[in-house]
TORDO-181172 format. One record per residue (C-alpha): x, y, z. Coordinates in steps of 0.2 Angstrom, whole numbers, padded with zeros to 4 digits, always signed. Layout:
TORDO-181172
XYZ ...
//
This chain:
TORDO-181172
+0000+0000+0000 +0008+0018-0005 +0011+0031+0007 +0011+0048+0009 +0029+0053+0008 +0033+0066+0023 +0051+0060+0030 +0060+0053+0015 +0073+0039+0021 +0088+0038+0007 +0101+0026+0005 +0113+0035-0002 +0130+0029-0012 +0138+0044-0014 +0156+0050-0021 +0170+0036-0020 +0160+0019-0014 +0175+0007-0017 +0167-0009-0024 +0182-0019-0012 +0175-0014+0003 +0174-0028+0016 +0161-0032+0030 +0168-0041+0045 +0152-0043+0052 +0151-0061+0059 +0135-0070+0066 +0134-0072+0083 +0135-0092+0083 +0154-0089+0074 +0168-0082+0084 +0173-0067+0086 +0183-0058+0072 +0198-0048+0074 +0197-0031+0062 +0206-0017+0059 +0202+0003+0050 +0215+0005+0039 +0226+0022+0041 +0233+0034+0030 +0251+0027+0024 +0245+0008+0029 +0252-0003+0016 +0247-0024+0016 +0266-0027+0022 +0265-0015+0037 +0246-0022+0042 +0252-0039+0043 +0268-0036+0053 +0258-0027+0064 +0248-0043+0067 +0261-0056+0064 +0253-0065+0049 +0258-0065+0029 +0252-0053+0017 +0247-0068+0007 +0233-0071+0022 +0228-0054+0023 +0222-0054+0008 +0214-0070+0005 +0203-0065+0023 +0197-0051+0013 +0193-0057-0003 +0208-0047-0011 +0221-0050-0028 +0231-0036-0025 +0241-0029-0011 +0241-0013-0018 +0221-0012-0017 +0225-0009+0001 +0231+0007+0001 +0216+0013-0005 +0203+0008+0007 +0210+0022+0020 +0193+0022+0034 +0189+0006+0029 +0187-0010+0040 +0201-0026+0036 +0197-0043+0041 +0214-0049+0052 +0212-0069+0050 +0220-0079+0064 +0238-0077+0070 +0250-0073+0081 +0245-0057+0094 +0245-0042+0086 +0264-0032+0091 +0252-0015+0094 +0236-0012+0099 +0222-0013+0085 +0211+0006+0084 +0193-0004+0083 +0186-0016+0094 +0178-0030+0087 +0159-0030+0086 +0149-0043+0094 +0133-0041+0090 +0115-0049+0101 +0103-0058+0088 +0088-0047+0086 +0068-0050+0092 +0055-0053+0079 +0045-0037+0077 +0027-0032+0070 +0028-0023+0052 +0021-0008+0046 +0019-0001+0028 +0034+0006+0021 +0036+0019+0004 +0043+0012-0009 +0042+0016-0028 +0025+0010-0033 +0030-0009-0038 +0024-0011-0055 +0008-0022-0064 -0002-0021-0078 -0006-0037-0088 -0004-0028-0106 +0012-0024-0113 +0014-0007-0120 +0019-0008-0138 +0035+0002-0134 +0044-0004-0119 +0048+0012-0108 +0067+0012-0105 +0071+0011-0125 +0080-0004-0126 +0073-0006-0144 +0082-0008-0159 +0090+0007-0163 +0094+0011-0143 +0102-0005-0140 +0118-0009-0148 +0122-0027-0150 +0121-0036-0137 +0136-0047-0128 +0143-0062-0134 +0148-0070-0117 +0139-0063-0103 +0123-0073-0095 +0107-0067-0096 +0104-0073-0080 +0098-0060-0067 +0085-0069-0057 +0087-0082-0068 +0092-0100-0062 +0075-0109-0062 +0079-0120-0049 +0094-0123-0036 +0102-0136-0048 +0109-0135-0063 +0102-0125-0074 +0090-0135-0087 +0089-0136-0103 +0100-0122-0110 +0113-0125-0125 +0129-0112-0118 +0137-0117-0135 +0123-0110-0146 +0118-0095-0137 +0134-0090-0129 +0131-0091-0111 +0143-0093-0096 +0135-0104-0083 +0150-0110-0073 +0156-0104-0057 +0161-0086-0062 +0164-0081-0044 +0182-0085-0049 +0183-0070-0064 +0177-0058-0057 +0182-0043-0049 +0179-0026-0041 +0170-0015-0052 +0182+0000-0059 +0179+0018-0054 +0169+0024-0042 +0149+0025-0039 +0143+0043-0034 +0123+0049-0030 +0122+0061-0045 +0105+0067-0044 +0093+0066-0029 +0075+0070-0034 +0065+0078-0022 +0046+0080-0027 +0033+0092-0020 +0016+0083-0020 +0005+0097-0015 -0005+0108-0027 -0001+0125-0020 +0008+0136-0007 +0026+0143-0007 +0043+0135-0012 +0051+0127+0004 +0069+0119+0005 +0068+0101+0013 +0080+0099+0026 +0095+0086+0022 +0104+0077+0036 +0118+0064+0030 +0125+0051+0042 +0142+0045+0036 +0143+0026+0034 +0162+0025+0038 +0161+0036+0053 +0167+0051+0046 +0162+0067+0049 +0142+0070+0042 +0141+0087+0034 +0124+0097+0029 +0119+0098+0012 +0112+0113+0005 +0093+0111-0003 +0084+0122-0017 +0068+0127-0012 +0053+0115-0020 +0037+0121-0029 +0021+0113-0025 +0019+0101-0041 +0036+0105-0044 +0054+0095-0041 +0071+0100-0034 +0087+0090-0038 +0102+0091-0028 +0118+0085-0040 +0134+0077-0033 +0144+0094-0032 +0134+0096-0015 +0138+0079-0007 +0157+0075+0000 +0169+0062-0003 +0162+0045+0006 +0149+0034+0008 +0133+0042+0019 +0114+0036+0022 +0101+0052+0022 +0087+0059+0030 +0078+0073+0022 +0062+0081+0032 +0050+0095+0023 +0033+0103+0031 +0026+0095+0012 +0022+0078+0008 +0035+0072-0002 +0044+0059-0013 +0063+0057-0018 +0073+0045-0032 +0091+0043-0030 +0104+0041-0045 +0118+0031-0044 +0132+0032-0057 +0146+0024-0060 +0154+0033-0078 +0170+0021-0079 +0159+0004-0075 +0147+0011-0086 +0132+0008-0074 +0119+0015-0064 +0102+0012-0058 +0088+0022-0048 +0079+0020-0032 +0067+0028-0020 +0064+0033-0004 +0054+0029+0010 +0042+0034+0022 +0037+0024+0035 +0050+0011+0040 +0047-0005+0043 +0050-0020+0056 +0053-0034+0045 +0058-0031+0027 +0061-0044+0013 +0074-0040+0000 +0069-0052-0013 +0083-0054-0024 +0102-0057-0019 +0115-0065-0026 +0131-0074-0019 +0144-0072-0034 +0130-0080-0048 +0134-0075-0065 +0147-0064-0058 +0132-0056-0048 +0135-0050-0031 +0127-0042-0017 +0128-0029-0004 +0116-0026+0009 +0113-0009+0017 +0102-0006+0030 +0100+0010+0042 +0091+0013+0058 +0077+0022+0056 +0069+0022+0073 +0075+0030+0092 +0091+0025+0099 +0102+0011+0094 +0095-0007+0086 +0100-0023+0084 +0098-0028+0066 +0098-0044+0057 +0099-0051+0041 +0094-0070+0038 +0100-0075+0021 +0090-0088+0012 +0095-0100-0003 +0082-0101-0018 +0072-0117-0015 +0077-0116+0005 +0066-0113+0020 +0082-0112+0032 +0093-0095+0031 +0111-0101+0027 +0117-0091+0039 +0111-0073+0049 +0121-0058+0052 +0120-0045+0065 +0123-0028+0068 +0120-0015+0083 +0116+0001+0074 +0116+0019+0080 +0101+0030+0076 +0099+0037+0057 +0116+0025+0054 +0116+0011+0043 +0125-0006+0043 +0134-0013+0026 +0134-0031+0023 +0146-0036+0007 +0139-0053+0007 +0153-0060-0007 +0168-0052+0003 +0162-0057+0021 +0172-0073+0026 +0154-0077+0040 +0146-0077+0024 +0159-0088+0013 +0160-0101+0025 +0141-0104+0028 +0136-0101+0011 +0152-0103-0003 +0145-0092-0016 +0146-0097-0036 +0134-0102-0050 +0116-0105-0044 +0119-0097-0027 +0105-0084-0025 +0090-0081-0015 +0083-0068-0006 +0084-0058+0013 +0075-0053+0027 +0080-0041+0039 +0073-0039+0056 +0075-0026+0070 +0064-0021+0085 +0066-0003+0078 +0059+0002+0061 +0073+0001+0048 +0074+0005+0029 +0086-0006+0020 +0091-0006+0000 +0098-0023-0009 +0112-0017-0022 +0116-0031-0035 +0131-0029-0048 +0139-0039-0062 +0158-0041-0058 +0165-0043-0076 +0163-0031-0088 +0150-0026-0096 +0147-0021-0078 +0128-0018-0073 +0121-0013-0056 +0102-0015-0051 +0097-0006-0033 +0080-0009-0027 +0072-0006-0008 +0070-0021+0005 +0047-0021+0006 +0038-0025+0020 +0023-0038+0018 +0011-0027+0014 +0020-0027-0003 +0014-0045-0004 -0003-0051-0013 -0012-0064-0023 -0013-0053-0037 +0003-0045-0043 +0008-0036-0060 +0025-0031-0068 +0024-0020-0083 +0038-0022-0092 +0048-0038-0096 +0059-0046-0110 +0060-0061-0118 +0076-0060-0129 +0071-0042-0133 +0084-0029-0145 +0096-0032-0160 +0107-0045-0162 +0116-0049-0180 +0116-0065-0174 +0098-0067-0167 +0105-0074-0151 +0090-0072-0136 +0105-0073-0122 +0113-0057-0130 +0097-0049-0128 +0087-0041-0115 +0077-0056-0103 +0068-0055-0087 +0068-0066-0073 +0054-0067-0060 +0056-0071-0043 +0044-0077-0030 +0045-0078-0012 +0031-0087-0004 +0030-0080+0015 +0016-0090+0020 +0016-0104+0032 +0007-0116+0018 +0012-0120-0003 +0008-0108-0015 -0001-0114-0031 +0006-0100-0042 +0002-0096-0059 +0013-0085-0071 +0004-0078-0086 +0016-0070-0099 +0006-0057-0112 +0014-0049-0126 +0002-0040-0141 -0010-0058-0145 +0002-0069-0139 -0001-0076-0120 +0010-0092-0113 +0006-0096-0095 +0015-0109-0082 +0012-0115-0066 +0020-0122-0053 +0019-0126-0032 +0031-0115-0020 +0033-0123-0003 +0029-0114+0013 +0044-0100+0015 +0052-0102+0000 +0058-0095-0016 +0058-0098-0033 +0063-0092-0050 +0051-0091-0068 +0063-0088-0080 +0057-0084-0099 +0071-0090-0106 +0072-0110-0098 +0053-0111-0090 +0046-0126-0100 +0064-0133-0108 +0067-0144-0092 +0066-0154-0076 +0062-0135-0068 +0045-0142-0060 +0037-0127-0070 +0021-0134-0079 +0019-0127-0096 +0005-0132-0107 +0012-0125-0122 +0030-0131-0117 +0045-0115-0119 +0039-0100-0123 +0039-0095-0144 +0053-0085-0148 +0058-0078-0165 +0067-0062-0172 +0060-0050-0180 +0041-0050-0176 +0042-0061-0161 +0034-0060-0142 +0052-0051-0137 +0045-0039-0123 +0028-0040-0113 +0020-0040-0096 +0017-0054-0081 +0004-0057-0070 +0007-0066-0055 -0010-0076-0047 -0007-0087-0030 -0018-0095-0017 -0007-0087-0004 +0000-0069-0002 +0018-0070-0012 +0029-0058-0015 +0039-0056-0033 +0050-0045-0041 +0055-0044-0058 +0074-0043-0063 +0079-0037-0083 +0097-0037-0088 +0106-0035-0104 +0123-0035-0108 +0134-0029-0124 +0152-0032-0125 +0157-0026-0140 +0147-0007-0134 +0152-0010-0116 +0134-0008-0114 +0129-0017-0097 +0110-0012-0090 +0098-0019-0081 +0087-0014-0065 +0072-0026-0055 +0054-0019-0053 +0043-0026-0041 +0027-0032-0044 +0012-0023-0038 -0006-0028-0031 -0020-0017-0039 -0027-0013-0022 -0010-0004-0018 -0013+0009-0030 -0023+0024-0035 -0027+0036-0051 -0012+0046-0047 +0010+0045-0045 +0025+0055-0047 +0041+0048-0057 +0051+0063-0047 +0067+0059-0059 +0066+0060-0079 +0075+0066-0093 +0072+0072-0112 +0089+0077-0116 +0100+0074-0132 +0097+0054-0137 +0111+0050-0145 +0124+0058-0129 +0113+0061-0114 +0098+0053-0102 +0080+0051-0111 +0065+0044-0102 +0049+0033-0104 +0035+0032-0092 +0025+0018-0093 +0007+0019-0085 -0001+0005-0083 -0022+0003-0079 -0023-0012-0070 -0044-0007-0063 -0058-0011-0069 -0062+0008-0080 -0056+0017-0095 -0049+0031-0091 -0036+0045-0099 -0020+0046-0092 -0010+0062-0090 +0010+0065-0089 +0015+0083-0085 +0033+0086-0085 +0039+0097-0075 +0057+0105-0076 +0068+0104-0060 +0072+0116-0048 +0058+0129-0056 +0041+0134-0054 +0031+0124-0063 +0018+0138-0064 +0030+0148-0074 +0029+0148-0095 +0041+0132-0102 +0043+0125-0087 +0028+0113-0089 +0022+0103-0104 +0006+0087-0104 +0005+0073-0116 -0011+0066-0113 -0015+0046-0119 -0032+0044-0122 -0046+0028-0117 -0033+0017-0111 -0044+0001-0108 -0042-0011-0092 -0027-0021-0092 -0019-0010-0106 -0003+0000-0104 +0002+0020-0111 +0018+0025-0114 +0026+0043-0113 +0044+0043-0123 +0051+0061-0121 +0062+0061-0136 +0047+0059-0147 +0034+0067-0138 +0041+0079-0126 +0049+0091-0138 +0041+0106-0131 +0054+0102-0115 +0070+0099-0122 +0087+0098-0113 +0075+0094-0098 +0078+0086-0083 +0064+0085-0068 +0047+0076-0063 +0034+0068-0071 +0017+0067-0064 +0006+0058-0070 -0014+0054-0067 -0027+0043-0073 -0041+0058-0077 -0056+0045-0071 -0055+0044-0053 -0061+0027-0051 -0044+0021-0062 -0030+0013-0053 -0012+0014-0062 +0005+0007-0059 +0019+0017-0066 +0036+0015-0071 +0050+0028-0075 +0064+0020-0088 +0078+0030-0091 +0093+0026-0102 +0109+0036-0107 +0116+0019-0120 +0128+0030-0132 +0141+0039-0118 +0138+0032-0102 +0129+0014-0110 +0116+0010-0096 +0098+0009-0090 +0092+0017-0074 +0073+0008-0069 +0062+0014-0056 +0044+0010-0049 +0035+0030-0048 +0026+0032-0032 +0008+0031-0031 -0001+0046-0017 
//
C-alpha cells in the first residue's frame, strides 16, 4: 500500500563507494573476528607485521588480488584472520553483536511496484532496436534467472553463448567509483510557497556528516540536488520537509558504465524482505545496506536464504546507531563464505529484522565487464498479494546480427512465498495476442525463479502447457507484461538485464510487482530526462491501468528546480481511453519536444478517478555512459 511521503529515508552511495569494501560482520553463533580501519600510509606489508601474519593471508581474509588495493581503502574496515598477537594495539574493537527480536511490520514507501497485464507496444526504457547496440557475446542473461537450485535445465551455452560455470572466480571489483548524481525531491502538493527540505547525511564509515544545501521546491514541482553538493564517502540520508514528499536517488558509475535508480521511504518497517540477492551468480553480487530508522540504537539482522530453501544459510547482526546504517558485502564477508560458498546458482533472497523500524536497499552488480548494477528497496509484507503485476519484461528483446536471445534483453521473475502453507502460483506471460502461461507449487517460506528463457525446456517443476515460450526475431513475443496469481499472499520482483560487449553496454534494474489494491489514479516519477538521445539521459513512463475503468492518463513534465507555474517549465501529453489491463507509454524524445534539454518530474494521473495505475519511469543514457536506470514511480 503507497504512502504519503513526509520523512523521505535515502540510502545513499555517494562519491567514492569502493566496490572492495569488506564487512567483517560475523553471526553471533561464529567467533569473534579480529578487524582493523585501515590508516593513512597503511600498506598490506605494514598491516600484517603489525599482526604477525603473511600478506598472502591478509588478503585471502578479505577477498583481495592485489596488495596494492589496500592502500586505497584508508577508513575502511580489514578482516585480520587468525595469527600470532598483534605487536600493537588494533584502533577498533571487534563488534559482537545480540541476535535481534522478531518485530510487528508496518507499511513502508517504496516506488510504486509495477503491474499491468498488457504490454505497451514500446517498452519504456528504450531498449529497442536502434537504442540498444548489439548485445554481448559471453555474458549470462541470468539475473534472477536459475530456475531452480540445480543445474540450470535445458540451455545450450554453446549455441547461445552463455557462461554458466562458477564465475565467482573471474570476477572482480568494479572499476571507478559510484557517486549519488542526482537526488530528486518532489513536492506533492498543489499550492503554497517553495520550501527547501531539510537534508541530514550520516556517514557510513564514521566520518564526519556534513549538511547539504537544498533548493527550495514548488508545490507540483521538483528539486534535484547533484553530486557537487555531497562530500567524498559513503553516507545514508534523512531529508524532512513541512510537504508531503517523494525522492529518487541516482547512482552512477561513468568508468563501470552503470547505474540504476531507487526511492525513498516513508514509513519504516520492522521486518523487510529484499527479494533478490545473489552470492557471486553469474558474476552477480550483493551488498546489503540497511539504516536505523527508529529512536536509539537497534540490533539488526539479516537472515539469508537459498532459492528453494526454508532455512537462512546463515544470519548476520549488527548494533546500529540512530539514522546509521550497517553494510553487509555478502561476497567479501568470510561469516558469509564459510556458511554459504558463493558461485553459480547461489541466489536467494533476505530478510532483515530489528525491534526498531529500519529501511534497508539490496544493491546487485555484475563483476565482469560489461558491468551492470540493479538497486532496489527491501518491502515489508504489505508489498505482498495474490494478485501481482510487472509491466515491463523481456524475452530476448533488441538487436542482435546473430539473433541470439541470451545477447538480448530477458527478465527473470522471482517469487518468495512467506506464508506458512504452498503456494499454487500461476505465471501468465502477455505480449500483443500472444499469451503463454505456467504454473508451478512454492513450498511454505520459499523462493523460486520463472525464467522466460528456460521455464518449460526442463526438469524445472514449471508446468507449461504450451512447453517453452515462442521465440523468433523480428516480429516475435520479445518484450511483454506478467501477472502473478497465487492462493497465498507472495511476493515477486522482476529482474531485466542486458549485456553488450562489444558497446560495453551493461544495464539492467528489478521492478517489483504490484497488487492493484496498492494503487490509485495518481504518481509521481520525481526523476526523468528528455535530453539529447544520441549523448545524454531520455526517459519513458509507462502507465499501466490495471482497474476495472477506461480512463485517460495524463504525464506533466515538470522542469527541476523551477516553478512549474512559470511559461516552459511545464508541458502534458495526454494518452487517451486506455482500456483495463492496457498500458500507455510517454517517450520524451518523441513526444516531449516542447521540453528539451530537460531534466525534472513527471506526474502523471489517470483523469477518471475510479482508475488505478501502476507506473514506471525508464531512463537510459546507451551511447556515452551505456546503461539503464529503472524505477517504480510512487503512487499518493
Amino acid at each position: 500500500m503507497k504512502k504519503l511521503l513526509t520523512v523521505v529515508v535515502l540510502m545513499g552511495m555517494l562519491l567514492s563507494l569502493q566496490a572492495a569494501f569488506v564487512s567483517a560482520q560475523e553471526p553471533t553463533d561464529t567467533p569473534e573476528v579480529t578487524t582493523y580501519v585501515v590508516q593513512e600510509g597503511d600498506t598490506a606489508e605494514s598491516i600484517a607485521e603489525m599482526f604477525g601474519i603473511s600478506v598472502e593471508d591478509l588478503l585471502a581474509a578479505n577477498g583481495l588480488d592485489n596488495a596494492n588495493k589496500i592502500k586505497q581503502m584508508v577508513g575502511e574496515e580489514l578482516v585480520i584472520p587468525p595469527a600470532a598477537q598483534p605487536t600493537e594495539e588494533v584502533t577498533e574493537e571487534p563488534v559482537t553483536e545480540e541476535p535481534t527480536q522478531e518485530a510487528t511490520e508496518q507499511p513502508t514507501e517504496e516506488a510504486t511496484p509495477e503491474p499491468t497485464e498488457e504490454a505497451t507496444p514500446e517498452p519504456t526504457e528504450q531498449p529497442t532496436e536502434e537504442a540498444t547496440p548489439e548485445p554481448t557475446e559471453e555474458a549470462t542473461p541470468e539475473p534472477t534467472e536459475e530456475p531452480t537450485q540445480e543445474s540450470p535445465a535445458g540451455r545450450d551455452e554453446s549455441s547461445e553463448g552463455v557462461s554458466t560455470g562458477d564465475d565467482a572466480e573471474t570476477s572482480a571489483a568494479v572499476p571507478g567509483t559510484f557517486t549519488t548524481d542526482i537526488i530528486a525531491i518532489a513536492n506533492l502538493l498543489e499550492s503554497g510557497a517553495a520550501e527547501a527540505p531539510v537534508m541530514t547525511l550520516y556517514n557510513i564509515d564514521n566520518a564526519s556528516e556534513p549538511a547539504v544545501t537544498m533548493n527550495a521546491v514548488y508545490p507540483g514541482g521538483v528539486g534535484f540536488v547533484g553530486s557537487d553538493k555531497f562530500p567524498t564517502g559513503r553516507f545514508a540520508g534523512v531529508i524532512e520537509s513541512s510537504f508531503p514528499a517523494a525522492a529518487v536517488a541516482l547512482t552512477v558509475n561513468n568508468s563501470a558504465k552503470t547505474a540504476d535508480a531507487y526511492t525513498g521511504f516513508n514509513t519504516p518497517a520492522k521486518t523487510l524482505y529484499g527479494t533478490l540477492i545473489f552470492n557471486k551468480h553469474a558474476n552477480f553480487e550483493s551488498t546489503l545496506y540497511c539504516q536505523n530508522a527508529g529512536a536509539g540504537t537497534a540490533t539488526i539482522q539479516a537472515a539469508l536464504y537459498k532459492t528453494g530453501q526454508s532455512s537462512p544459510k546463515i544470519t548476520l547482526n549488527a548494533s546500529v546507531p540512530k539514522n546509521e546504517t550497517k553494510v553487509w558485502d555478502i561476497a567479501d564477508d568470510p561469516a558469509v563464505q564459510a556458511a554459504w560458498p558463493g558461485g553459480n546458482n547461489q541466489y536467494g533472497y533476505v530478510v532483515f529484522n530489528s525491534a526498531n523500524d529500519i529501511a534497508c536497499v539490496v544493491d546487485n552488480q555484475r563483476m565482469a565487464a560489461p558491468y551492470v548494477q540493479s538497486q532496489f528497496n527491501a518491502v515489508p509484507t504489505s508489498f505482498a498479494g495474490r494478485d501481482l503485476r510487472v509491466p515491463l519484461v523481456f524475452h530476448g528483446h533488441g538487436s542482435s546480427s546473430d539473433n541470439q536471445k541470451a545477447l538480448k534483453w530477458n527478465t527473470g521473475i522471482s517469487l518468495v512465498n512467506i506464508s506458512s502453507s504452498a503456494a499454487n502460483v500461476t505465471v501468465k506471460y502477455t505480449s500483443g495476442s500472444y499469451n503463454h502461461t505456467c504454473t508451478k507449487s512454492i513450498p511454505a517460506s520459499r523462493s523460486d525463479v520463472w525464467y522466460a528463457p528456460e521455464v518449460g525446456t526442463g526438469p524445472d517443476g514449471w508446468s507449461c502447457p504450451k512447453g517453452p515460450m515462442t521465440w523468433s526475431y523480428p516480429g516475435g513475443p520479445t518484450f511483454g507484461s506478467i501477472q502473478v496469481t497465487s492462493n497465498v499472499d507472495i511476493l515477486v520482483i522482476g529482474n531485466s538485464n542486458r549485456y553488450d560487449s562489444r558497446e560495453n553496454l551493461g544495464a539492467g534494474y528489478s521492478s517489483l510487482g504490484a497488487t492493484p489494491s496498492g494503487l490509485t489514479n495518481r504518481a509521481v516519477c520525481p526523476l526523468a530526462f528528455n535530453k539529447n538521445p544520441t549523448s545524454n539521459w531520455i526517459s519513458g513512463i509507462q502507465a499501466a491501468n490495471v482497474g476495472s475503468v477506461t480512463t485517460n492518463i495524463r504525464f506533466k513534465m515538470v522542469r527541476a528546480n523551477s516553478n512549474p507555474a512559470a511559461s516552459g517549465k511545464s508541458v502534458t501529453i495526454t494518452k487517451s481511453s486506455i482500456a483495463p489491463g492496457k498500458s500507455a507509454t510517454a517517450y520524451f524524445p518523441e513526444e516531449g519536444s516542447a521540453l528539451t534539454s530537460f531534466e525534472g518530474a513527471v506526474f502523471v494521473e489517470a483523469t477518471n478517478p475510479a482508475a488505478v495505475i501502476a507506473v514506471s519511469s525508464s531512463n537510459t543514457n546507451y551511447n556515452s555512459l551505456g546503461s539503464a536506470a529503472l524505477y517504480d514511480c510512487i503512487n499518493y
